[in-house]
C-alpha positions as CSV (number, residue, x, y, z in Angstrom):
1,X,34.3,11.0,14.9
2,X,35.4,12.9,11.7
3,X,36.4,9.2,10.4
4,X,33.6,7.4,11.3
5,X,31.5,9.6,9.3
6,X,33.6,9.6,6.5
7,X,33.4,6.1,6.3
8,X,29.5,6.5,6.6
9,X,29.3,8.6,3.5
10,X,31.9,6.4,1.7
11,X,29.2,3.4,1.8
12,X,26.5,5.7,1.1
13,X,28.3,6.8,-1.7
14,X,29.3,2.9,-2.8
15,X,25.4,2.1,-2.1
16,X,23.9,4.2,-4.6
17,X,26.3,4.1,-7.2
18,X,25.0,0.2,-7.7
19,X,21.2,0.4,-8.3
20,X,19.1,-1.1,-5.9
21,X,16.9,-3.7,-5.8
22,X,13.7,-2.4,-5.0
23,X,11.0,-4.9,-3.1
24,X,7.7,-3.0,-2.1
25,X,5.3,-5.0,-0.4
26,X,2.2,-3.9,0.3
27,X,-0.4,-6.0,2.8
28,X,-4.3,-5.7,2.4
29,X,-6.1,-3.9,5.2
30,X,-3.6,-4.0,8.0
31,X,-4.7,-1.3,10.5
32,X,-2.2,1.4,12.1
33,X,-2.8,-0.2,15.2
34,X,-1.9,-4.2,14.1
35,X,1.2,-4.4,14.9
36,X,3.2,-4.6,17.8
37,X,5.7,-1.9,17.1
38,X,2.8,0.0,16.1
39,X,0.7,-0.6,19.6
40,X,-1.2,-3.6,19.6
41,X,-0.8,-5.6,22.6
42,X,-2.7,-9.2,21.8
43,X,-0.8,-9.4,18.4
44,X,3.1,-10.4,18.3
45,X,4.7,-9.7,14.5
46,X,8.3,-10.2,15.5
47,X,9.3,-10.2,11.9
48,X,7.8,-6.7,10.4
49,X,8.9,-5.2,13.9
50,X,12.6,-6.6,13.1
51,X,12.1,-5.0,9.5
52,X,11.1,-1.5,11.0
53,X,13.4,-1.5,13.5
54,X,16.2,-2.1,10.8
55,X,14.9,1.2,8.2
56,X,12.6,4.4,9.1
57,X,9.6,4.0,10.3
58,X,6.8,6.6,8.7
59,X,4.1,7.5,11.3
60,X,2.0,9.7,8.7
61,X,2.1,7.6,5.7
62,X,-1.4,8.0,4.0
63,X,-3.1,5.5,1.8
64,X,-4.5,7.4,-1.6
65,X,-7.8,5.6,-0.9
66,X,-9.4,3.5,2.7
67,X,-10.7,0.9,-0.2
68,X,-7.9,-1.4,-2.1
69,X,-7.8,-0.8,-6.1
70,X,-7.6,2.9,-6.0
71,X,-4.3,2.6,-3.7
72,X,-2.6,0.3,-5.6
73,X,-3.3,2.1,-8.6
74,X,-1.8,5.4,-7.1
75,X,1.7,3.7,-5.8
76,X,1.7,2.2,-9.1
77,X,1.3,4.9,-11.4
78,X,2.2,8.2,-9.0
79,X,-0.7,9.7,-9.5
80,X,-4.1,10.1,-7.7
81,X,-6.5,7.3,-8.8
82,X,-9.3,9.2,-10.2
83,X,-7.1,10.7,-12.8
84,X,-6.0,7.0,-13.9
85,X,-9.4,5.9,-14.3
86,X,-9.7,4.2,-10.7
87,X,-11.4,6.2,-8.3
88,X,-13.1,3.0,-6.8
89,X,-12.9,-1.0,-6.4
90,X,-11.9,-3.0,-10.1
91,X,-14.2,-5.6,-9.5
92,X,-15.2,-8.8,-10.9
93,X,-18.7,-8.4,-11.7
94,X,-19.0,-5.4,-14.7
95,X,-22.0,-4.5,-12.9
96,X,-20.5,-3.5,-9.7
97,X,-16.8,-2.0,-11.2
98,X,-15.9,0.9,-10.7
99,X,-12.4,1.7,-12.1
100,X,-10.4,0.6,-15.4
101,X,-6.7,1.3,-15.4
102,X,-6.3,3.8,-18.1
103,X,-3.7,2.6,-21.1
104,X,-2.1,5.6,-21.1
105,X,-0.4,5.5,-17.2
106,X,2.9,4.8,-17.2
107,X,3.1,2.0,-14.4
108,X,6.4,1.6,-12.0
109,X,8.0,-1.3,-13.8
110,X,7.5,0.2,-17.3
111,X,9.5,3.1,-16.0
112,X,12.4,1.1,-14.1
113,X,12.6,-1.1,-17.2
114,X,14.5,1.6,-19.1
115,X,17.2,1.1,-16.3
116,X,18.1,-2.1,-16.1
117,X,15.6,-3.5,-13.9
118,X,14.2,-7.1,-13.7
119,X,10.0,-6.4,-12.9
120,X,7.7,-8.8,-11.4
121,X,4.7,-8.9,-9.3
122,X,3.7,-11.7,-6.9
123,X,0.4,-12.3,-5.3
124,X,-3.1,-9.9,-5.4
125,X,-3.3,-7.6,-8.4
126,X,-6.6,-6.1,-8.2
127,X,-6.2,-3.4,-10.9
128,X,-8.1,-6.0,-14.1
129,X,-8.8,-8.6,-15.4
130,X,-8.6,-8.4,-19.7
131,X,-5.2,-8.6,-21.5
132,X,-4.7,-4.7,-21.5
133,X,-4.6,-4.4,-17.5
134,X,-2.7,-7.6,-17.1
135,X,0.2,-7.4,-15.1
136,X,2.3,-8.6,-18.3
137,X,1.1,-5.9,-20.4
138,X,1.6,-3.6,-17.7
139,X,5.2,-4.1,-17.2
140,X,5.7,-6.9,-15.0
141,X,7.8,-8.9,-17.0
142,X,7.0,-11.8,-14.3
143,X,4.0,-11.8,-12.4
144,X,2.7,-15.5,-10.3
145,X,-0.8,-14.5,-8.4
146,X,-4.0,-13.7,-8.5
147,X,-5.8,-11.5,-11.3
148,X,-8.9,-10.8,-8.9
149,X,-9.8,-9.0,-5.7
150,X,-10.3,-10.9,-2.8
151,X,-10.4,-14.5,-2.2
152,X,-13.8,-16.0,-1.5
153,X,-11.7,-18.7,0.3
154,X,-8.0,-18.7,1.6
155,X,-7.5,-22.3,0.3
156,X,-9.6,-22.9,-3.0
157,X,-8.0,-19.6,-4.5
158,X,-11.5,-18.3,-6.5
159,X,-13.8,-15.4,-6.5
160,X,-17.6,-15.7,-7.0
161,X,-16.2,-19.2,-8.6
162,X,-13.8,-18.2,-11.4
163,X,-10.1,-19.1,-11.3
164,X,-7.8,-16.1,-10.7
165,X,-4.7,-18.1,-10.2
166,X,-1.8,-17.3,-13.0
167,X,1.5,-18.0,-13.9
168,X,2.2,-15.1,-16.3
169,X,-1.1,-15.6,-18.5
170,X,-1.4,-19.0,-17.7
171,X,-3.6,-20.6,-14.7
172,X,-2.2,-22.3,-12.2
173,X,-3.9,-24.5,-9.5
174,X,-1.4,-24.0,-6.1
175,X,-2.6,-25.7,-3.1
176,X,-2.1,-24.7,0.6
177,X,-3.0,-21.0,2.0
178,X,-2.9,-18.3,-0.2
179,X,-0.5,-16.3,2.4
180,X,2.0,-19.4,2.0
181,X,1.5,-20.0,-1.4
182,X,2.6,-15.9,-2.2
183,X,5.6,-16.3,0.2
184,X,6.8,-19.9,-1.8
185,X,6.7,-17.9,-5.1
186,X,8.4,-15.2,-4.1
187,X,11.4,-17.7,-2.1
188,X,11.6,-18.9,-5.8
189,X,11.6,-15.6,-7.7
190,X,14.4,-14.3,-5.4
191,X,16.6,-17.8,-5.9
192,X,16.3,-17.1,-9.5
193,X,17.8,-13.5,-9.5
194,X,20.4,-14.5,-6.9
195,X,22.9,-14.5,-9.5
196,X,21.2,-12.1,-12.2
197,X,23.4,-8.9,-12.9
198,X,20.7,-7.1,-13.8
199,X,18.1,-5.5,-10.4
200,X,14.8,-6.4,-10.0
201,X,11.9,-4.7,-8.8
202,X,9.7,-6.8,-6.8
203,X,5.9,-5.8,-6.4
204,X,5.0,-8.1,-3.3
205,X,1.1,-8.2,-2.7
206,X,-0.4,-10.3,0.2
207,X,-3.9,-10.1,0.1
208,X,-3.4,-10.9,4.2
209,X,-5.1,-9.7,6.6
210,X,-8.5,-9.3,4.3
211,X,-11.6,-10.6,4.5
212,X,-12.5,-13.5,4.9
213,X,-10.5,-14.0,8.2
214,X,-9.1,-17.7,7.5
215,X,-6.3,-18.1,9.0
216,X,-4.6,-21.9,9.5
217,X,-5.6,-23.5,12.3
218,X,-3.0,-23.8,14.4
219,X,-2.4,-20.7,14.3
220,X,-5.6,-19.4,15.3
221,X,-5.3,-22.3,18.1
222,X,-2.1,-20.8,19.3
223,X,-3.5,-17.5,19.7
224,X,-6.5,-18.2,21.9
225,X,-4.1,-20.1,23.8
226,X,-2.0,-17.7,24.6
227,X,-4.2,-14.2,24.6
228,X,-6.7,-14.8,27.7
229,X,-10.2,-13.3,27.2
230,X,-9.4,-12.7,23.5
231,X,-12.9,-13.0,21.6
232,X,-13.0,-15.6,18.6
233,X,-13.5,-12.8,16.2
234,X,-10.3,-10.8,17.3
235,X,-8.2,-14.3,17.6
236,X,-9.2,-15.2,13.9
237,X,-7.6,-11.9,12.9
238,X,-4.7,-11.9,14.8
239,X,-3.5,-15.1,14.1
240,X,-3.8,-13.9,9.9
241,X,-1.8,-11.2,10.9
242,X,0.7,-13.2,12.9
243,X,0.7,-15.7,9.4
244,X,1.3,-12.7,7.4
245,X,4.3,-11.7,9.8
246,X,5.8,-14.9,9.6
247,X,5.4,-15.0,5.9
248,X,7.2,-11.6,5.2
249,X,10.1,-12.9,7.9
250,X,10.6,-15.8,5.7
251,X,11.1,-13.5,2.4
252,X,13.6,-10.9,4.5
253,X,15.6,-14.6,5.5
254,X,15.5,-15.5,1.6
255,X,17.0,-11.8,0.8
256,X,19.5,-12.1,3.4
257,X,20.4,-15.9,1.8
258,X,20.8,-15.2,-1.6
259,X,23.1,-11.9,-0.7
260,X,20.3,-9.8,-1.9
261,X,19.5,-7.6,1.1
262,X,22.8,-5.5,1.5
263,X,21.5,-4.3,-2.0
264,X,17.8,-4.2,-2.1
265,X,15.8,-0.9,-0.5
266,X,12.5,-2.7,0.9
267,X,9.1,-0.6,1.6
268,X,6.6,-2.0,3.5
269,X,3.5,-0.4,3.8
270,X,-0.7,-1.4,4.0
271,X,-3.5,-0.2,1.3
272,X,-6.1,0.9,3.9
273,X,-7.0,0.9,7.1
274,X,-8.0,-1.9,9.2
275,X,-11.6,-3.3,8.5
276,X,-13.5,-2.8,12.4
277,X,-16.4,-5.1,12.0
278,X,-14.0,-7.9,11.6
279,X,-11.9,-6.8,14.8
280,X,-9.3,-4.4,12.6
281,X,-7.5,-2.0,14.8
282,X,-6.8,1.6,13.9
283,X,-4.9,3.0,17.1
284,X,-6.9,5.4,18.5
285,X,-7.9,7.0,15.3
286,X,-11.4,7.6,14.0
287,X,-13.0,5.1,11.8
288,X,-11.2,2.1,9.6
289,X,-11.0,0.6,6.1
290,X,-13.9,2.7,3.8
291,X,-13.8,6.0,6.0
292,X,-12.0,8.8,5.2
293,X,-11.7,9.8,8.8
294,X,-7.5,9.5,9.4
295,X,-8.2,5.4,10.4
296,X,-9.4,4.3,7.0
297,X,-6.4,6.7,5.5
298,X,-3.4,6.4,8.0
299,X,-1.1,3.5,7.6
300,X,1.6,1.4,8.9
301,X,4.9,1.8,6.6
302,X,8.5,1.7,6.5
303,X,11.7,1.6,4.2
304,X,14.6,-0.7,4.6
305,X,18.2,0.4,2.8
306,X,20.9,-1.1,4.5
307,X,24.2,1.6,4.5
308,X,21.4,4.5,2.9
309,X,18.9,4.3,5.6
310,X,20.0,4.9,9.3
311,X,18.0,2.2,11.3
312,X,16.2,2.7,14.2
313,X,14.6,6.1,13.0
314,X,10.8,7.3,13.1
315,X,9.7,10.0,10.6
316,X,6.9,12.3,10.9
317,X,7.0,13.7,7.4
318,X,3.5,13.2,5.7
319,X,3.4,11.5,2.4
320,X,0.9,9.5,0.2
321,X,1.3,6.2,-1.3
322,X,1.5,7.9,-4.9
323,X,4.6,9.4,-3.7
324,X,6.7,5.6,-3.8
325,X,6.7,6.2,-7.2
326,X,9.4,8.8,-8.1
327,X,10.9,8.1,-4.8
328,X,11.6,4.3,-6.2
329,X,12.5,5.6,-9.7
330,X,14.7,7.6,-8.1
331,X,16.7,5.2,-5.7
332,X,17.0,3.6,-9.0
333,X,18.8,6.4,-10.8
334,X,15.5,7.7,-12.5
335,X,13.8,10.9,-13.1
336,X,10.8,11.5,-11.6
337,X,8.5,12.0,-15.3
338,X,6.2,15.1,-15.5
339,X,3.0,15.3,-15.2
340,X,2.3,13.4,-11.8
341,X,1.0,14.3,-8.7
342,X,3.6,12.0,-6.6
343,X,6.4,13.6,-4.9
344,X,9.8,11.7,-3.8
345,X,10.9,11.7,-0.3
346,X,14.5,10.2,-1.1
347,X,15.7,12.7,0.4
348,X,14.2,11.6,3.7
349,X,15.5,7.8,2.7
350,X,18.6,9.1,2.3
351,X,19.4,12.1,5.4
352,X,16.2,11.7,7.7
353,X,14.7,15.2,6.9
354,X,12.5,16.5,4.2
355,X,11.5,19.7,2.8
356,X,7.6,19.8,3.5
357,X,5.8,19.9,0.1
358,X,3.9,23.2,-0.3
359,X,0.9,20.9,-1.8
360,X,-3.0,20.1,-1.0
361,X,-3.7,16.1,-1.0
362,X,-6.6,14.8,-1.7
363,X,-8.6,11.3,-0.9
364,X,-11.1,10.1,-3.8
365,X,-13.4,6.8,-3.3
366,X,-16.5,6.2,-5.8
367,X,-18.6,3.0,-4.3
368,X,-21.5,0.9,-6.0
369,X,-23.9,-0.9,-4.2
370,X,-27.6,0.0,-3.1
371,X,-25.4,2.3,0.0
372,X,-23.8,3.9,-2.1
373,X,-25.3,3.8,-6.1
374,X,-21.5,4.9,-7.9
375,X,-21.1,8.0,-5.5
376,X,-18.0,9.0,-4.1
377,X,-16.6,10.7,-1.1
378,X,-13.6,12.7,-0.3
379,X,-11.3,14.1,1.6
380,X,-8.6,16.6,1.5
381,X,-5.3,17.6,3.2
382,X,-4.0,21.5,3.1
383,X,-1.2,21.7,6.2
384,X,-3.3,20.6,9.7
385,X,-6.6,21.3,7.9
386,X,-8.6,18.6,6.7
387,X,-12.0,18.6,5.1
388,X,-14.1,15.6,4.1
389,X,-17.2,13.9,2.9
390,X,-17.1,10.2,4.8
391,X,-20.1,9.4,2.8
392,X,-21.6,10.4,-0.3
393,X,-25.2,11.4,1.6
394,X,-23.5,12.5,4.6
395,X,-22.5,16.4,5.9
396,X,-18.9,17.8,4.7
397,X,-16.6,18.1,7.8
398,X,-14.1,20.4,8.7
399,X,-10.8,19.0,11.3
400,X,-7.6,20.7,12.5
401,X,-6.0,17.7,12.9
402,X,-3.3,19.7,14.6
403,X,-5.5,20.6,17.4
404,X,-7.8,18.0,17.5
405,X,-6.2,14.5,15.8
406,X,-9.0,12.5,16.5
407,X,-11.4,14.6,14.4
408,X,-13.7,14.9,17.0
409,X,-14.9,18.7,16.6
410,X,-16.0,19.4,13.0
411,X,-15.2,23.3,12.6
412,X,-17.3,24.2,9.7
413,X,-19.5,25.8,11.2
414,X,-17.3,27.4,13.4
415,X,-14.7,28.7,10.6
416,X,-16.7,28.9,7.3
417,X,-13.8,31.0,5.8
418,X,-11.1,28.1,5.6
419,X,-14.1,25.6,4.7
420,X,-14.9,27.8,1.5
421,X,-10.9,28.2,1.0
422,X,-10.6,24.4,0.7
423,X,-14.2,23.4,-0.9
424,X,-12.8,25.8,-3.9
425,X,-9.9,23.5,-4.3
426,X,-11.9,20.3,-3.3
427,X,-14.5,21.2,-6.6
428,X,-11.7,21.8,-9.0
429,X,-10.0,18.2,-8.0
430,X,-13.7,16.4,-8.3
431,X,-13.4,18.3,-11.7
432,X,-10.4,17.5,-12.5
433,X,-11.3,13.4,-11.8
434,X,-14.4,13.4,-13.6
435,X,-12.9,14.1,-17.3
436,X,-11.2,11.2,-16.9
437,X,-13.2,7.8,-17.7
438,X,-12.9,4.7,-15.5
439,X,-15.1,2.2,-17.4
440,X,-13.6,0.4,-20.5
441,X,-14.4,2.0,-23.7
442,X,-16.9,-0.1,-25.3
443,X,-15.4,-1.6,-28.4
């Protein structure tokens, strides 16, 4: 016994002495209840299962945001959105944009790069589209994907009809589906480092399972083949998520080929919620992608270390998406900078227990459109307690999720003291967020 553990902490030990790779891939709208290991019972994802069986599995990670930009600004940067500049969607059309990356955030690839690291970023970017938010000129010393947000089509590779598709700064014209074209480039990248001395860090970003729901056909043929009484609408999703899984399967094999994935600490996690009216499930939770009811919020994750990370594990320790951050800079050998709002949870990586963070969270998304006009809503954690705003006209709400985890008895009423405990903090983060600008200064 005493030897066995000894050995244990020997390759613990040898693990982190040589800095990891670190591969974070992070899917677009997969809900917390579309996968298998995570419940779903007409889906099969063989692949991310395998992955979450081999690491911990996190069954209160939180997305910073139930839309996409502000959540891949907040794992980017370790910070809430809103105090970035991106408290809603970067989108194509000025008119309807709603974020701008502030210059002045120091991104995860611009911190590892001090250390040794090797950055690149394959697949949806979704955080700008001028030279200063490039992916380039934000770190990524590689990047092969798209600049844009979503895909009007899986194959043609364009939004509203402009080409998104780039090689570094260049544009590139790949043919096939976008889900295989991000997997071939990122079988290539990892080829390329096999024998590279230096790590890399690897931003991986399907844009898989969002809208629109295109996946092949075969695959969408095999599904409604196999899942009786499935409607066409939830087939259509499932087999893109089943796509997706195969994808990912085929980067862990490429990792495991090139002698990369004894040394590489993988996280896999979604932006959002699942989108409903397309046949996204959440579990039994309240709501989906947009709400901030714990379906838009709650996601799927896990992290993969082999010889850090005991497999076969399930965590219950909350944490938000900001909080990859430090925790990547430091499996790296970093130090987590001041002045952000993420917190690591290495030391659950590493042991399987965390101290709780003595910390309120909060949830920020500003929308456009004539629904919503540039108005935001919120939401806020402080221990069970959870108050929120799913809409900018609707009612604040007031949950124990402790008690009641599928927010269906809204307390405010009922307990006005702890509702005016956390609307006093709630005001002073919406003022906090709305110093900070998130439109491009004019020139």
């Amino acid at each position: 016994m005493i030897r066995s553990i000894l050995v244990f902490l020997a390759s613990l030990l040898l693990a982190q002495a040589k800095k990891p790779n670190i591969l974070v891939i992070i899917v677009d709208d997969l809900g917390y209840g579309d996968l298998s290991s995570y419940g779903a019972t007409d889906l099969k994802s063989p692949h991310i299962d395998k992955l979450i069986s081999q690491g911990l599995r996190f069954n209160n990670c939180y997305a910073n945001c139930p839309v996409c930009s502000p959540t891949r600004a907040a794992l980017l940067t370790g910070r809430y959105q809103e105090l970035v500049g991106v408290p809603g969607v970067i989108r194509t059309k000025p008119e309807d944009n709603w974020g701008y990356l502030a210059p002045s955030a120091t991104t995860l690839p611009q911190a590892l790069k001090p250390l040794g690291y090797h950055t690149a970023a394959i697949g949806k970017w979704h955080l700008g589209l001028d030279d200063e938010a490039h992916p380039n000129t934000r770190g990524f010393d590689y990047f092969h994907g798209f600049l844009g947000d979503m895909m009007d089509d899986y194959y043609q590779h364009r939004r509203h009809g402009q080409h998104y598709m780039r090689l570094n700064k260049e544009k590139v014209n790949p043919k096939g589906h976008a889900t295989d074209i991000f997997t071939e480039w990122t079988k290539d990248y990892l080829a390329s480092r096999k024998d590279a001395k230096d790590p890399f860090f690897l931003y991986l970003a399907y844009n898989a399972p969002h809208t629109p729901i295109q996946p092949p056909k075969d695959w969408f043929e095999k599904v409604k083949a196999r899942e009786n009484g499935i409607t066409a609408r939830r087939a259509k999703l499932v087999a893109l998520i089943e796509h997706l899984d195969h994808g990912i399967g085929q980067v862990i094999d490429s990792l495991k080929a090139n002698d990369q994935w004894e040394n590489t600490l993988t996280i896999f996690v979604s932006d959002n919620g699942g989108q409903l009216n397309v046949g996204g499930n959440c579990g039994n939770l309240r709501g989906g992608k947009q709400d901030m009811y714990e379906g838009g919020l709650k996601v799927p994750a896990c992290a993969v270390w082999p010889g850090v990370i005991e497999a076969g594990k399930a965590s219950e320790f909350p944490f938000l998406t900001m909080d990859l951050f430090p925790t990547a800079l430091e499996a790296a050998g970093g130090k987590s900078p001041g002045g952000i709002e993420g917190k690591s949870i290495l030391p659950l990586l590493n042991t399987g227990t965390q101290k709780t963070f003595e910390r309120d969270v909060f949830f920020t998304r500003r929308e456009g459109n004539h629904k919503y006009m540039g108005d935001s809503s919120w939401a806020m954690r402080r221990g069970p307690w959870k108050l929120l705003k799913n809409v900018p006209d609707g009612p604040w709400e007031l949950y124990n999720l402790d008690d009641d985890p599928l927010e269906a008895t809204d307390l405010r009423k009922k307990n006005p003291q702890k509702f005016n405990e956390l609307s006093k903090a709630m005001r002073a983060q919406i003022q906090r967020g709305g110093s900070v600008p998130w439109q491009r200064p004019e020139e």
